[in-house]
C-alpha positions, 0 to 999 in steps of 0.5 A: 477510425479504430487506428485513430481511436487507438492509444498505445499503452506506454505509462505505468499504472497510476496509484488509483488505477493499482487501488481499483484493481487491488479492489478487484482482486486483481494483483500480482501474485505467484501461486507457486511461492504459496505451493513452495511455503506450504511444502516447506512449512510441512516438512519443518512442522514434520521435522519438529513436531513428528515424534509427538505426531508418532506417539499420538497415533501409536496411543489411537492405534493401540486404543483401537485394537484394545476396543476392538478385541474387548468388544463385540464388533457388530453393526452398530458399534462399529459405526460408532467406533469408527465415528469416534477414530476419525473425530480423534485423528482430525484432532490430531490432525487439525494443528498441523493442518492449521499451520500449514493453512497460516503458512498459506495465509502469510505466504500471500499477505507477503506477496502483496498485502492482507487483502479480501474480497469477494468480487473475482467470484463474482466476475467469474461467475460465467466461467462455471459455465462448461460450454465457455470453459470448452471454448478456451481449450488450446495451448495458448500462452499461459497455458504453455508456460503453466506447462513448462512449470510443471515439467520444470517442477517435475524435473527437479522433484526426479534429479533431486530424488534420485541424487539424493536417494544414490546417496542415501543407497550408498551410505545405508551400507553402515547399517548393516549391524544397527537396531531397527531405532537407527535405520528408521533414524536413518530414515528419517533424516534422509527423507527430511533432507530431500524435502528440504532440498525439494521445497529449497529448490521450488523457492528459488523456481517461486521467486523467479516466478514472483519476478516474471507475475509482477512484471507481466503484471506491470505490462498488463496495466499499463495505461495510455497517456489518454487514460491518464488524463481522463482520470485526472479530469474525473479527480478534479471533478472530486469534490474532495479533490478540490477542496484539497487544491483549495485548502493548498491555494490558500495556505500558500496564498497566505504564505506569500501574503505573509511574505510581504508584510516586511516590505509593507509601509503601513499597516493599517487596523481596526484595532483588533479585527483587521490589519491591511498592509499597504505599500507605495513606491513612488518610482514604480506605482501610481497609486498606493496597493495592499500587499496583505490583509486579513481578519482576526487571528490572521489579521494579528499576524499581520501585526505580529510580522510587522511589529517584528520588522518596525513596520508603522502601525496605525490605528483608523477603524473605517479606513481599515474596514474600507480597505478589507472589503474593498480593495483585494491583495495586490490592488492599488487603493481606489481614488475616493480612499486614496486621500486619506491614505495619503495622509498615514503616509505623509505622516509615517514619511514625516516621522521617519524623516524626524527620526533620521534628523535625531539620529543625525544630530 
């Protein structure tokens, strides 16, 4: 029975399926792009912004030690002292962190789009719960790939270091005559480039990864034909879904309705409210049919179509009303109408046949 029931999953997510789980929270995403974007981030803003981040620290390090030597240090000023070097290193602080948070932000909006919500939290409530936590310890899956990451991650952090820092070795031979200025100088750049090289390398291991979360995120949402088609019997069910269907049924009605009116004998009015195009061919029809009718700003396109293509319009108020109501498109005339449109096409017959005798003579 469970065989019976079970369908293969072999069809991509369909666009309401992907809206539903985005909805969720539930996206593909890597965590290591946001992890790379940050050290990059970091080090430009160290790079560009380092000097001032140095000079704003000397200036509260010798404001410190100015206090502290022109002060008596007892219990309670130095609580205050204390509270007061720390508000003043967070605001130090606090741009740089800033940056790095938006670096963060920006990181995943370019993954998959600004999105929040609040319902993974609320999903995954249960798993704040030690003794659940305690049953998923094992090395399953994805935690061995999380592993391999790491040791990858860490691999490179060393090879990079220590190439980096074998060159850095033997080039800090030329500073053997140079002022304290061009070693920190030297240093500085040295320590600059192994970040760069770094944070380069966890880009590409963080593209490589964006790659591999999307497509096992692509395999996890698969959906089976039968589920496909369920969602499409609960779209149709859509009140809004039918009244779009309807608004299309129509619209290409009336463009086929339209279509006809050229191939109309007669086309019938009120004057003003309706217009019904009819058609006869004796070779082919029984009876005489309605091709296109309409009401109003329907009804003088009708009239303008036919206008456009010579197309005989007659006047006759209860025949066009009789017509409208009772007779739908593509019908044939109805036998107690059917003499009296008779008539308009014995007369619409009769003034072709004099007006090709005129041209004749």
């Amino acid at each position: 029975m469970a065989e019976q029931n079970f369908q293969e999953k072999t069809e991509p997510a369909t666009p309401k399926r992907r809206e539903e789980l985005r909805k969720q929270g539930r996206v593909a995403k890597s965590v290591e792009i946001t992890s790379a974007a940050a050290l990059l981030g970091g080090t430009l803003i160290i790079y560009m912004l380092g000097g001032q981040f140095v000079n704003q620290m000397s200036a509260l390090l010798k404001e410190f030690l100015s206090l502290s030597t022109g002060t008596e240090l007892n219990q309670d000023n130095i609580v205050a002292l204390a509270g007061g070097l720390t508000y003043r290193f967070l605001v130090i602080l606090a741009p740089y962190l800033l940056i790095i948070m938006l670096v963060g932000i920006l990181s995943n909006v370019a993954q998959f789009g600004f999105l929040f919500t609040l319902k993974p939290l609320t999903q995954n409530v249960s798993a704040l719960n030690p003794l659940k936590g305690m049953k998923k310890l094992g090395f399953s899956q994805q935690a061995m790939i999380e592993l391999l990451k790491s040791v990858l991650k860490v691999s490179m952090v060393g090879l990079i270091g220590y190439l980096a820092v074998s060159d850095l070795v033997e080039r800090s031979v030329q500073l053997i005559d140079s002022s304290p200025r061009e070693i920190f100088s030297f240093m500085g750049a040295g320590a600059f480039g192994v970040s760069m090289k770094i944070a380069s390398a966890f880009l590409v291991l963080a593209a490589v990864d964006l790659y591999v979360q999307r497509k096992k995120f692509q395999h996890e949402t698969m959906m089976s034909k039968q589920e496909i088609k369920e969602e499409q019997k609960q779209d149709e069910g859509n009140p809004a879904t039918k009244n779009r269907i309807r608004r299309e049924m129509i619209k290409r009605h009336k463009m086929r309705m339209m279509q006809n009116v050229p191939k109309a004998d007669v086309v019938v009015t009120n004057p003003t409210h309706y217009a019904i195009a009819i058609k006869y061919d004796q070779a082919v029809m029984s009876a005489p049919k309605v091709v296109a009718k309409g009401r109003d700003l329907i009804a003088q396109k009708i009239k303008e179509i036919a206008a456009e293509h010579n197309i005989p319009i007659v006047e006759d108020k209860p025949l066009a009303q009789l017509l409208y109501k009772t007779v739908e498109i593509d019908e044939q005339i109805p036998s107690d109408l059917f003499k009296a449109v008779a008539q308009i096409l014995a007369y619409i017959y009769q003034m072709k046949k004099m007006k090709r005798g005129y041209g004749a003579s």
